[in-house]
C-alpha positions in Angstrom: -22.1 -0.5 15.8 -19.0 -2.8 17.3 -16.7 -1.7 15.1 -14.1 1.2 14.6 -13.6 3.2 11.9 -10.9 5.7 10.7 -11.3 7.7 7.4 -9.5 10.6 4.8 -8.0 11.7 2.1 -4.2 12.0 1.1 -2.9 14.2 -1.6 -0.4 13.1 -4.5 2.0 16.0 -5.6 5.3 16.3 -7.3 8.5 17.0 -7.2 9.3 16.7 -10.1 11.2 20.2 -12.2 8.4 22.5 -13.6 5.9 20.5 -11.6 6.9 21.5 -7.8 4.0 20.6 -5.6 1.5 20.4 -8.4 -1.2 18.0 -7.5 -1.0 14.7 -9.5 -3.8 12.3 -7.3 -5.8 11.8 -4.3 -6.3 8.8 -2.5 -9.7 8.6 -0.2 -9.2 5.7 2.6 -10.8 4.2 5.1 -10.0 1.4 7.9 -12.9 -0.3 9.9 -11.3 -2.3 12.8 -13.4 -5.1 14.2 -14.2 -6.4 17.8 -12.4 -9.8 16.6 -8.9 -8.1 16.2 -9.9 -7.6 12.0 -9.5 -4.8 9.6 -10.8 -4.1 6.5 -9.0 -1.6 4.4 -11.2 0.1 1.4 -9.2 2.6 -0.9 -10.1 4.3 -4.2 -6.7 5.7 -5.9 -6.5 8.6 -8.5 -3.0 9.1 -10.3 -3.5 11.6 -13.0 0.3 12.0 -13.9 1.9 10.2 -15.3 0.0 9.2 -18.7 -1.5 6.2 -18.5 -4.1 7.3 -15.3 -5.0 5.0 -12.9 -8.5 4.7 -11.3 -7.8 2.1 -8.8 -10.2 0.5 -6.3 -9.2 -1.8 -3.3 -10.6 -3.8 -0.4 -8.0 -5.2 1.9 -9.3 -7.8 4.6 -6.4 -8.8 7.7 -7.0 -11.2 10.5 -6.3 -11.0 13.5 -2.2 -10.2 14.4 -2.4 -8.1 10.4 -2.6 -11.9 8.8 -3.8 -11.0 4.9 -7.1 -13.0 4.1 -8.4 -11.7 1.0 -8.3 -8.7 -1.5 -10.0 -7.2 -4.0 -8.8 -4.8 -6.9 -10.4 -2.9 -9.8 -8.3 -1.4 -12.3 -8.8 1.9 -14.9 -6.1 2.4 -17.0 -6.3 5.6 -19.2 -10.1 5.7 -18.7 -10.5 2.0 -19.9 -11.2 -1.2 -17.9 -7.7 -3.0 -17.0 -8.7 -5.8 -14.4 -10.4 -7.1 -11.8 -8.8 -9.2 -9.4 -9.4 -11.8 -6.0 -6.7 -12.8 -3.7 -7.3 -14.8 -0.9 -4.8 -16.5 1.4 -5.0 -20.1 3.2 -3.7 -19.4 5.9 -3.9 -23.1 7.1 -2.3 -24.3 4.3 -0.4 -21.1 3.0 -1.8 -21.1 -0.5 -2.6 -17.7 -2.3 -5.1 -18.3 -5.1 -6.0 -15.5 -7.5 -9.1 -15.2 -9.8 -8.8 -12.4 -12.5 -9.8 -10.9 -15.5 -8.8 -8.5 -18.3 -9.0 -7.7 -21.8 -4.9 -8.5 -22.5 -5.5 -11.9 -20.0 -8.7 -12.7 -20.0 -9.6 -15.2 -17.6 -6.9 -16.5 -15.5 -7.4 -18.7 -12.1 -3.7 -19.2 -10.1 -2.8 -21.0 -6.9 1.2 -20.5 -5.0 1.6 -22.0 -2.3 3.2 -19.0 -0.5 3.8 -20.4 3.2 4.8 -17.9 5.4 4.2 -14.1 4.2 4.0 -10.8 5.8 1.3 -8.9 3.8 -0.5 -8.6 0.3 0.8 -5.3 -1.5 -2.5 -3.4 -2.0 -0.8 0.0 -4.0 -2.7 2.3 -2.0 0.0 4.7 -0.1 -2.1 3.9 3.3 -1.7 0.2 3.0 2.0 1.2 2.7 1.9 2.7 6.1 0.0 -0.1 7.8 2.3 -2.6 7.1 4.4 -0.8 9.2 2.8 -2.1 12.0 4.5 -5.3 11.8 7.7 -3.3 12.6 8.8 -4.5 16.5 9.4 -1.0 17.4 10.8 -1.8 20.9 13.9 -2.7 18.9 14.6 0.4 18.0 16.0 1.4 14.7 16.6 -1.4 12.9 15.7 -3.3 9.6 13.4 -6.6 8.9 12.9 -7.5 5.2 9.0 -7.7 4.2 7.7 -10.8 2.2 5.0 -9.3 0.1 2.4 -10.8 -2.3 1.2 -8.3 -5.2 -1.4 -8.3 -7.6 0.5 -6.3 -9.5 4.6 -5.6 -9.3 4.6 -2.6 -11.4 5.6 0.7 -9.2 2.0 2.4 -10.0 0.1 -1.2 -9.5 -0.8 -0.6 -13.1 -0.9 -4.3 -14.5 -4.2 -6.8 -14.8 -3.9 -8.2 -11.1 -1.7 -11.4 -11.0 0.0 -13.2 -8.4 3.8 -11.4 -8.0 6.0 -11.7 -4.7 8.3 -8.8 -3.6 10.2 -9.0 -0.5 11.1 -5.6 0.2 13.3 -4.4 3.4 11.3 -1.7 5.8 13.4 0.2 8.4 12.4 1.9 11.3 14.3 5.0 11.6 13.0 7.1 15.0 10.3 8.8 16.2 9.1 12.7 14.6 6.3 15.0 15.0 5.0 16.0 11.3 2.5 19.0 11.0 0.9 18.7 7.7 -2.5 19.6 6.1 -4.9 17.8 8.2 -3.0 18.9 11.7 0.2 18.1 13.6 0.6 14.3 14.9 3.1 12.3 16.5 4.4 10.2 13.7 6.9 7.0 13.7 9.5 7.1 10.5 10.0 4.0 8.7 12.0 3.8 5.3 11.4 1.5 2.2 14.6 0.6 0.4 14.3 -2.5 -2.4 17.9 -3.7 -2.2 16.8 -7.0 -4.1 19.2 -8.0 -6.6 16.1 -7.9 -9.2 14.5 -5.3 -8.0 10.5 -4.3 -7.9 8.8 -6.2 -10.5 12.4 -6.0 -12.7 12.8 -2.3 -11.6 14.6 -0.9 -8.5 12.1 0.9 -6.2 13.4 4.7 -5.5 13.8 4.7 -1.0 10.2 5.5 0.1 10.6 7.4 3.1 6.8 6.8 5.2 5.4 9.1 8.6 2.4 7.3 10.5 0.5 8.0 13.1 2.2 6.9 16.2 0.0 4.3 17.5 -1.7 1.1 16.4 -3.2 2.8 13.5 -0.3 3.3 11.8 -1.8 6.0 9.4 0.4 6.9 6.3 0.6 11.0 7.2 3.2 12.1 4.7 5.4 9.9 2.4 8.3 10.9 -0.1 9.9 9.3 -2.8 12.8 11.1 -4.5 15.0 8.8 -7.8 12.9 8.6 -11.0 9.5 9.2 -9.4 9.6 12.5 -7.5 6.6 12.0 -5.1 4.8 13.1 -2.3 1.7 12.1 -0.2 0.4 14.5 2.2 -3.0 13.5 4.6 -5.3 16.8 4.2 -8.6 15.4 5.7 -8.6 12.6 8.9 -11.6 11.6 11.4 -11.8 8.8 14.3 
């Protein structure tokens, strides 16, 4: 085969008091990287606290240069059937079009036209990381704000999938080494701070403090979010 493919698994655990490092998820991941300068991200996502669960399933498919072309998401909310969701993006004419369905929505086609955007928000912790990519590190620290299409702006993705922009600032803060379950790797820090006057999906975002893999992979190996949410996401199992 032509391709490349990179694969694990990332732990969800808490910080929250009473529940210090207590496993509340798992994430299992994969990226295949094509000869043509594509990727296709596929990531099934288990968030057992809090109450509502969420079984979520996701295939990510970027161009060539990260440009988002299409993505797929399957939602289980509380052990019942949420949504399932298709975004693709034009990218000659810059319209997102979404084709979803759900119980609370039933069928529901949209079209925006978006123009220029940076990414589709996926929910999965790894897709967090590889948008990180689009950071021009040779700059140095500094900050760039994101222009984001979601199918869902709620903070755990846990909405029928709908067409929802957030434009988010990402800063790249240095270079650290990070030694964590799955080994010790030379990581590149980058920060997540929603500083929109309406906030995420009506909500302010907590800072989301990301590690990846310093290279073009851009693998998510340890994140934290303190605030109202209290999380950490630790890679314990990685191959290439």
């Amino acid at each position: 085969m032509k391709h490349r493919t990179v694969a694990g698994k990332i732990r969800y655990s808490s910080m929250k008091p009473g529940m210090e490092g207590q496993e509340r998820g798992r994430e299992l991941f994969s990226f295949t990287h094509h000869g043509d300068g594509s990727t296709i991200l596929r990531a099934t996502c288990e968030i057992e606290e809090p109450d509502p669960t969420v079984l979520r399933d996701v295939t990510y498919h970027l161009g060539p240069n990260m440009v988002p072309q299409n993505l797929h998401v399957h939602l289980t909310i509380g052990d019942a059937f949420m949504g399932s969701g298709w975004l693709r993006h034009d990218v000659d004419t810059g319209v997102i079009e979404c084709e979803s369905f759900g119980p609370s929505i039933g069928r529901v086609s949209q079209q925006v036209r978006a123009g220029k955007l940076d990414a589709f928000g996926t929910h999965p912790v790894v897709g967090d990381g590889y948008l990180a990519r689009k950071m021009d590190i040779a700059k140095g620290p500094h900050r760039r704000t994101m222009r984001c299409f979601l199918p869902s702006p709620d903070h755990r993705g846990a909405t029928p999938p709908l067409i929802a922009e957030v434009n988010i600032t990402l800063e790249y803060v240095g270079e650290e080494e990070r030694t964590v379950e799955a080994g010790t790797f030379a990581c590149r820090h980058f920060r997540f701070v929603d500083d929109s006057p309406e906030g995420m999906g009506g909500k302010t975002h907590p800072d989301y403090d990301v590690w990846v893999t310093a290279d073009d992979d851009c693998v998510l190996v340890y994140g934290a979010i303190d605030g109202y949410m209290m999380n950490r996401y630790e890679l314990v199992e990685f191959s290439r």
